[in-house]
N, C-alpha and C positions, 0 to 999 in steps of 0.2 A: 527453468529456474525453479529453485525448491524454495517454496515460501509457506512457509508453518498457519498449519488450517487454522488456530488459534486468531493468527493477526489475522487472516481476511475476515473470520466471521465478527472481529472487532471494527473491521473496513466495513463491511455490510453494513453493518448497525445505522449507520453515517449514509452509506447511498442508495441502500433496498434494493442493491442488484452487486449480483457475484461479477459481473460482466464487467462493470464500471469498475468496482474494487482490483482486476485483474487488469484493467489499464490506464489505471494512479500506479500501482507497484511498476507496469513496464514503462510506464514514463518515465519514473524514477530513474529507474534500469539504467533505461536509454540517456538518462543525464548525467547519469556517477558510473561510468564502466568502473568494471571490477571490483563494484559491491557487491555483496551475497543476496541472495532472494531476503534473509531475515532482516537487513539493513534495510533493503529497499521498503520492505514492509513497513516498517518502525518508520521513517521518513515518511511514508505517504500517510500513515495515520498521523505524526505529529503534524503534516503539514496543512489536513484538515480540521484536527482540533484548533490551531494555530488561530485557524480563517474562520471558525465556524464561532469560538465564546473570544 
């Protein structure tokens, strides 16, 4: 899956691990078949801004 370096190191910022940020997006993934890597991305950072203020 192609997911723009941009969103992850904005996912980073939130978990201090590339590792974690790369399985929030394949959660996603795995829960919305046939969204793009830049969807997924977008989802998993809205869904910790969401949870987090």
């Amino acid at each position: 899956m192609d997911v723009p370096t941009a969103l992850l190191l904005k996912l980073d910022r939130y978990t201090y691990d590339r590792e974690i940020s790369n399985r929030l997006v394949l959660k996603v993934a795995n829960n919305n078949p046939g969204k793009d890597g830049h969807w997924c991305a977008e989802k998993a950072l809205w869904d910790i801004e969401r949870d987090r203020y």
